[in-house]
MARTOR-834132 format. One record per residue (C-alpha): residue in three letters; x, y, z. Coordinates in steps of 0.1 Angstrom, whole numbers, padded with zeros to 4 digits, always signed. Layout:
! MARTOR-834132
ALAXYZ...
//
This chain:
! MARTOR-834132
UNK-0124+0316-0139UNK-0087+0299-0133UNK-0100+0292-0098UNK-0135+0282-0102UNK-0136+0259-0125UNK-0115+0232-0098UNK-0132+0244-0067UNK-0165+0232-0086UNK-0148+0199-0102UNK-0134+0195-0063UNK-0171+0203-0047UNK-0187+0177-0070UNK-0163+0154-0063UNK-0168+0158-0026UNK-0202+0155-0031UNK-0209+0126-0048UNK-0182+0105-0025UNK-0203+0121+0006UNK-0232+0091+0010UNK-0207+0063+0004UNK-0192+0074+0035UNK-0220+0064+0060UNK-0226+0039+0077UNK-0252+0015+0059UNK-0269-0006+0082UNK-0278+0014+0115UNK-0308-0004+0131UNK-0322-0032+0145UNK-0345-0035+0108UNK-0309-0034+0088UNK-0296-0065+0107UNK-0311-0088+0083UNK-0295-0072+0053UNK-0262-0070+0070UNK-0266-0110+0081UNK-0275-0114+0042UNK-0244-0090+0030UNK-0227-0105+0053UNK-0233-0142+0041UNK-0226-0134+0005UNK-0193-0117+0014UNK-0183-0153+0036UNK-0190-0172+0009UNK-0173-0148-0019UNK-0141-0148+0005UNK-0142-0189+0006UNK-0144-0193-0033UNK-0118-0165-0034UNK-0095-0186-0010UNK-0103-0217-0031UNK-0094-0201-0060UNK-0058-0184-0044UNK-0050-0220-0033UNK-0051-0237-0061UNK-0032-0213-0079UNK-0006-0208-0052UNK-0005-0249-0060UNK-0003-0248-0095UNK+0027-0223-0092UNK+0060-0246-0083UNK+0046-0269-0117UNK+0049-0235-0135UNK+0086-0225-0120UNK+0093-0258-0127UNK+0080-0257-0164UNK+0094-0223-0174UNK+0131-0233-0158UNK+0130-0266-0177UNK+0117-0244-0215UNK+0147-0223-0206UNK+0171-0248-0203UNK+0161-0266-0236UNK+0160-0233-0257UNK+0199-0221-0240UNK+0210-0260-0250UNK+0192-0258-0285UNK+0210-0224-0289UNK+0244-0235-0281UNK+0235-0270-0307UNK+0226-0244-0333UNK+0257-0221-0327UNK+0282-0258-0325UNK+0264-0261-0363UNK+0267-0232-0380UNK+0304-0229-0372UNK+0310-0268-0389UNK+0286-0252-0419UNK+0312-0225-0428UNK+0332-0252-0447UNK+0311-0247-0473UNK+0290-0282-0471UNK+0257-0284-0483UNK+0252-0315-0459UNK+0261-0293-0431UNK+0244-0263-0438UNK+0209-0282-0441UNK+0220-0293-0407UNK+0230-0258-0390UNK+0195-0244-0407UNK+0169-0276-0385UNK+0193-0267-0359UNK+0183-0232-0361UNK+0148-0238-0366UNK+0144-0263-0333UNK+0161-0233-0315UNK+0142-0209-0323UNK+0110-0235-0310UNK+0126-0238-0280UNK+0129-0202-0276UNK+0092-0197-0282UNK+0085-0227-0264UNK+0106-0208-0235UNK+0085-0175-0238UNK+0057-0190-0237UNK+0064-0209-0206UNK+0075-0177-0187UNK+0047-0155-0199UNK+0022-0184-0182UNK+0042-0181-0148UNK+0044-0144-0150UNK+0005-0147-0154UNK+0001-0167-0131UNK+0019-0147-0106UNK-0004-0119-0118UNK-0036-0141-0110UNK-0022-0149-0075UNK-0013-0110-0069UNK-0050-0100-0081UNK-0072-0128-0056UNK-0046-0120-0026UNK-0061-0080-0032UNK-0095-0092-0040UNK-0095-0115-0004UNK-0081-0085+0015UNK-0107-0064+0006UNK-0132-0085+0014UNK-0120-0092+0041UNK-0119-0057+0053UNK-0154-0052+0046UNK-0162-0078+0064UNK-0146-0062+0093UNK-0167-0030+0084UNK-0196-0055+0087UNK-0185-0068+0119UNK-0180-0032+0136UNK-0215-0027+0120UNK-0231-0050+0138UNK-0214-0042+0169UNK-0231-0007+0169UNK-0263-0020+0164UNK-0259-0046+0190UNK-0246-0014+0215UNK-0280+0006+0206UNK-0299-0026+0215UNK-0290-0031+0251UNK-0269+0003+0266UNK-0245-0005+0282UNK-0234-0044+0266UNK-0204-0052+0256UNK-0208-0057+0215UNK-0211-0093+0206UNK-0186-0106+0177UNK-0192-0134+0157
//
């Protein structure tokens, strides 16, 4: 029973993965889907490269933002820490002082977070459309050698024509 049950979980598997592994388009009467797939998957690839550009633009702004947040909150932190050493003379005056200092650092350290979570997701952004563009372009280079076997069946003997 120990055995079974993963040879049948494995055979299942196996399968249902089995028709994704043909080849889709085979003759002359699948060239018109392929040239329709094939359209689609240009025009997905240029809005994906659109999109990667941009944010591959918008990135050096971000940097920029997140070092700037960081310097503010470390120079609020250092203001704040200057202040609460003068408020241990016992001053009202001063404490009042050390406690806005305090509060505008702790700003700036949100401020500062929030800065660096936007770059870190826009890093993430960039990551995900440079995977998404790979793979589409691979399949478009599925689509390609697709077409090239239809075109060999055509005429025996032709060199396959790439476009």
């Amino acid at each position: 029973m120990k055995k079974i049950l993963p040879t049948l979980c494995l055979f299942v598997l196996l399968l249902a993965a089995l028709p994704g592994q043909a080849q889709k388009y085979k003759t002359v009467n699948d060239t018109t889907r392929l040239s329709k797939e094939e359209g689609k998957l240009l025009q997905a690839i240029a809005d994906v490269s659109n999109k990667l550009t941009k944010a591959q633009n918008e990135l050096p702004a971000y940097q920029a933002k997140a070092k700037e947040a960081e310097n503010d909150a470390s120079d609020a932190a250092s203001a704040s820490a200057d202040q609460a050493s003068k408020a241990n003379s016992g001053k009202v005056k001063d404490a009042k002082r050390a406690k806005r200092k305090a509060s505008k650092a702790y700003g700036e350290a949100k401020d500062s977070r929030s800065a660096t979570n936007n770059l870190n997701d826009l890093e993430k952004k960039i990551s995900r459309y440079q995977e998404d563009l790979t793979k589409k372009q691979q399949r478009l280079q599925e689509l390609v050698t697709m077409r090239a076997a239809i075109n060999a069946t055509i005429v025996p003997g032709a060199t396959p024509v790439m476009q």
